[in-house]
N, C-alpha and C positions, 0 to 999 in steps of 0.2 A: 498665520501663514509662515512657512520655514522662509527665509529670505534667500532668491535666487532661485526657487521655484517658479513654474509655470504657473500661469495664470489660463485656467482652460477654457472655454465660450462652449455652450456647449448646445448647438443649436446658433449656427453663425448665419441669422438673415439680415433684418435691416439695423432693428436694434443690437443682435449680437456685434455685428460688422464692425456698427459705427462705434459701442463700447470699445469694442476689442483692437480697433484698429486705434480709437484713442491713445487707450492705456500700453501698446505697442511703441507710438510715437514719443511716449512721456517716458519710454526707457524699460519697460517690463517684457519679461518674457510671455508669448501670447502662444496657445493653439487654439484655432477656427476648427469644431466640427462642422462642418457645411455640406451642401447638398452640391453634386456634382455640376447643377448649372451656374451657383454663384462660386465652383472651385474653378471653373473654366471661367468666370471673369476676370476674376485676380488672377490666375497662372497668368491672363493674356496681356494682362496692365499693371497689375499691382492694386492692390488694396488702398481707395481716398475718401479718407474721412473728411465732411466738408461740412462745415457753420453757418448756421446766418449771420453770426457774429464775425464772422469774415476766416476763420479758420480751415486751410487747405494745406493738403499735403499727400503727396501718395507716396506711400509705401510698398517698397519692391517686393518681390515673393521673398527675399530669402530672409525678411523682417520676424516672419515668425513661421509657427509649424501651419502647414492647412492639409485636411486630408478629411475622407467622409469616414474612415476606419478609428473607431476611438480612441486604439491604444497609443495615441497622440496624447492620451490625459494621462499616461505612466508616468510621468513627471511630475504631476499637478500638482499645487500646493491648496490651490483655489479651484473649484470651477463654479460660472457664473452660469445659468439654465435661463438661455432667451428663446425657448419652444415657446411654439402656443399652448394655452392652457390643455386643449385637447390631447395634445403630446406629452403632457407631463411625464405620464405611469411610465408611457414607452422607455422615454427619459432615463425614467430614474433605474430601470434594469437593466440599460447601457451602461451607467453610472455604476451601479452593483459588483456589475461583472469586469469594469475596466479601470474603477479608478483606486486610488488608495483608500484604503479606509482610516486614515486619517486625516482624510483632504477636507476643507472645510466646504460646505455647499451652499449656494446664496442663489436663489430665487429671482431674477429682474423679470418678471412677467405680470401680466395686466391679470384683474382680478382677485379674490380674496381666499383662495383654498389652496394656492400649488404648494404653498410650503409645507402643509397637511401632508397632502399627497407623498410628496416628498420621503417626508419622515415616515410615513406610514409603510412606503415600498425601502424605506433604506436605514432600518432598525439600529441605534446605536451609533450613525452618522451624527455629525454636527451640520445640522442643517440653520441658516438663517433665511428670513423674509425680506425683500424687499420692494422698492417702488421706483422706477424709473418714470418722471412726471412729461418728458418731451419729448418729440414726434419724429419721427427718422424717415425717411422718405427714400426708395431706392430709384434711383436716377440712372442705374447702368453703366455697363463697363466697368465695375468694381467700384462706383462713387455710392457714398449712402452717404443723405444731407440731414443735418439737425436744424429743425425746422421748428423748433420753438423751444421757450426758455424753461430752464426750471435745472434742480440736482436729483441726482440720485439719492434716493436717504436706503441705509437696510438698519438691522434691529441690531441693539448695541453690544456688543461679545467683545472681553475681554482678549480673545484670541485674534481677532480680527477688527484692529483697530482702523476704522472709515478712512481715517487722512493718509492710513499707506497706501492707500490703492489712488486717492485722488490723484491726478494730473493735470497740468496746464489745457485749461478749457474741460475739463469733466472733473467735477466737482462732486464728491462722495462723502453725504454727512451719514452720521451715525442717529438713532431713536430710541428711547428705551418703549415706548410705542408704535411699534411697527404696523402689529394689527388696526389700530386705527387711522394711521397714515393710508394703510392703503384700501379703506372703507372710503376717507374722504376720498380717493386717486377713482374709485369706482364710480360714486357719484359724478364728478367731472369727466368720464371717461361714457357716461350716459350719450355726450354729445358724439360720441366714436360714430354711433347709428346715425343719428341723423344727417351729419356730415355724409356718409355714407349713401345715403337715399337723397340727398341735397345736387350731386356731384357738382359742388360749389370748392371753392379754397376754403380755408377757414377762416379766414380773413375777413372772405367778401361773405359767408357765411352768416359770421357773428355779426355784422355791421348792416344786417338785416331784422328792425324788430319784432316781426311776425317770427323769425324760426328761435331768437333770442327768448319770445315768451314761449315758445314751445319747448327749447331748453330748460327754463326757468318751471315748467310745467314737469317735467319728467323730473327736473331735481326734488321737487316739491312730495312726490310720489316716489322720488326711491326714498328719499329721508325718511315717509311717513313708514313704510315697510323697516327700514334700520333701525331705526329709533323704537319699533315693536317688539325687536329682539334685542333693547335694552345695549346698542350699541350705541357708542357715541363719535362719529366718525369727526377724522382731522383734517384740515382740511391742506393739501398740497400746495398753496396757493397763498400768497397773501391775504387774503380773502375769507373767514370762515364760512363753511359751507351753507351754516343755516342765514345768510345774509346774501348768499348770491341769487336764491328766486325774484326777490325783489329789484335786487342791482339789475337781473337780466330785462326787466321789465321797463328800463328805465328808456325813455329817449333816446334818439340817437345822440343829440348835441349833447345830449350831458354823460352817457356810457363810454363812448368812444375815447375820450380824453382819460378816463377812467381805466380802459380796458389797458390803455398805451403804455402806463404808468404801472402797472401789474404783472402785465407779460406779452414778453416778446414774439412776433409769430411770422413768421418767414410768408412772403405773400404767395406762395406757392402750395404752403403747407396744407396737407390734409390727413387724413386720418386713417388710422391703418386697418379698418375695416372695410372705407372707399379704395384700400388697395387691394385687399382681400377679394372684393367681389371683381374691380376690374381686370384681375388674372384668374378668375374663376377656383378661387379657392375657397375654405370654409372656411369663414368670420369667427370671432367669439363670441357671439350675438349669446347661446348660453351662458356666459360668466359672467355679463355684463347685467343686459335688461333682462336676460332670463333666471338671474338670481334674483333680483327684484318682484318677478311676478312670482316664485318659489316660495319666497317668503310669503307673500301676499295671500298665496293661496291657504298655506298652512296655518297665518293668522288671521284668515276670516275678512282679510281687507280687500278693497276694489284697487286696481292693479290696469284701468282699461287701455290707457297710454304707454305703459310697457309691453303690453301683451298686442297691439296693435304693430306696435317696431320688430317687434319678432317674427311677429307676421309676413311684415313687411318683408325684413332682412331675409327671411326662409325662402320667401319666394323670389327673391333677386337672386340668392344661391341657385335654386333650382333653372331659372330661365338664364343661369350662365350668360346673360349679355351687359356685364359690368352694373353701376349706378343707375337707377331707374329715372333718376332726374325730378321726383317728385315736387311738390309745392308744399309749403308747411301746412296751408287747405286739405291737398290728398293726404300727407301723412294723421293729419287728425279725424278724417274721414271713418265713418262708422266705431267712432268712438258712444 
């Protein structure tokens, strides 16, 4: 990244916001492509990125560029892509047509294929992958809260050294494993749906061992699928992946103390698929548990617990009346 370039967001909702308004406040230059109702909250207040770790601040409009028109990224040195997966392609031919082609491009989205994508619509670009591990929550009036602990990691480039982008309270390591950082980020990211279908906290979620074994169940079941196409995912987390079906199975007395000492999680916190459905938007329920049963299908394996969440998720989409509230009983129902 040429030094004194923009730093572009490019798709500014809860996680672009909270990135962008970070790395804003840490001294970088920022443009927010955003959609004109999160640009009418910051014109009206300012843009506040807020922690559980206690971190607040708002930032005035004139802090950085915001605008829904791209050529805010003519500057760009960086841009970061916080679309949903669904968004990508659109994405990346806004990108094409707007920004340098020598800007470097870096991926923060949930999921295991954008960076593909990416590259595939933007031939000859430097594109990187990354993984953003915690939860952003959009609270209004231009606040977006971090609502649970963990770093950004993206894959290691010479060009784009991780600790220039870091800032006080966002934390950006580098991997020369990206691809399987964000296989493990997938498996943990399992719990997106159920959270979803729970309309619990996550807090009070996990600190329940009936949907904890049904987490522990779904992990069980994407690994078996991952592990068929000879991948070996990493796991985000203190925790290796293939050791957390059991952890989740554990007691309450003995996980809980466990869980505190791992990761941190704002009691508010929920998942951004339970936010997805409760503004009547479309989840990533496809990139998530529907990569899982994809696999599954192609390798001949049984799949009955992701393909039931799907289910589920589809039809919470469709009746457009937020989180269905289910029980971890109905979610495992006709399994």
């Amino acid at each position: 990244m040429v030094a004194g370039k923009t730093i572009g967001i490019a798709g500014a909702g809860s996680i672009g916001c909270f990135v962008g308004g970070m790395l804003a406040a840490g001294g970088h230059r920022v443009a927010l492509l955003a959609r004109p109702r999160v640009i009418a909250e910051i014109e009206a207040g300012g843009l506040r990125p807020t922690s559980f770790e206690g971190f607040d601040q708002t930032l005035p409009r004139d802090r950085f560029a915001l605008s829904e028109n791209p050529s805010i990224f003519e500057d760009a040195g960086i841009v970061l892509v916080t679309v949903k997966s669904a968004d990508t392609a659109a994405m990346a031919d806004i990108i094409a047509r707007h920004v340098p082609s020598d800007v470097i491009i870096v991926s923060l989205q949930n999921g295991v294929s954008n960076a593909a994508v990416l590259r595939d619509r933007l031939p000859g670009r430097r594109v990187l992958g990354g993984m953003v591990p915690f939860n952003v929550i959009a609270l209004g009036n231009g606040r977006f809260h971090r609502a649970t602990s963990g770093d950004i990691v993206i894959a290691q480039d010479a060009a784009l050294p991780a600790e220039r982008l870091s800032v006080a309270g966002l934390t950006i390591r580098a991997t020369d494993n990206i691809e399987g950082v964000q296989w493990g980020k997938l498996v943990l990211n399992l719990n997106n749906a159920l959270n979803a279908l729970a309309d619990l906290p996550l807090r009070r979620q996990l600190a329940q061992r009936p949907w904890r074994q049904l987490f522990a169940d779904q992990i069980a079941e994407g690994l078996a699928a991952i592990r068929a196409e000879g991948i070996k995912p990493v796991s985000p987390a203190p925790i290796p992946v293939g050791w957390m079906p059991p952890l989740l199975r554990l007691p309450n007395v003995i996980f809980e103390p466990m869980l505190g000492r791992t990761m941190k999680i704002d009691p508010e916190a929920r998942s951004s698929m339970w936010e997805d459905l409760k503004h009547g938007r479309r989840t990533e329920i496809d990139y998530l548990q529907g990569v899982i049963t994809e696999i599954a299908e192609r390798r001949g394996l049984e799949a009955p617990l992701s393909r039931r969440i799907v289910q589920l998720i589809r039809q919470a989409e469709r009746e457009a009346k937020g989180s269905p509230g289910l029980t971890p009983a109905q979610v495992r129902a006709a399994n």
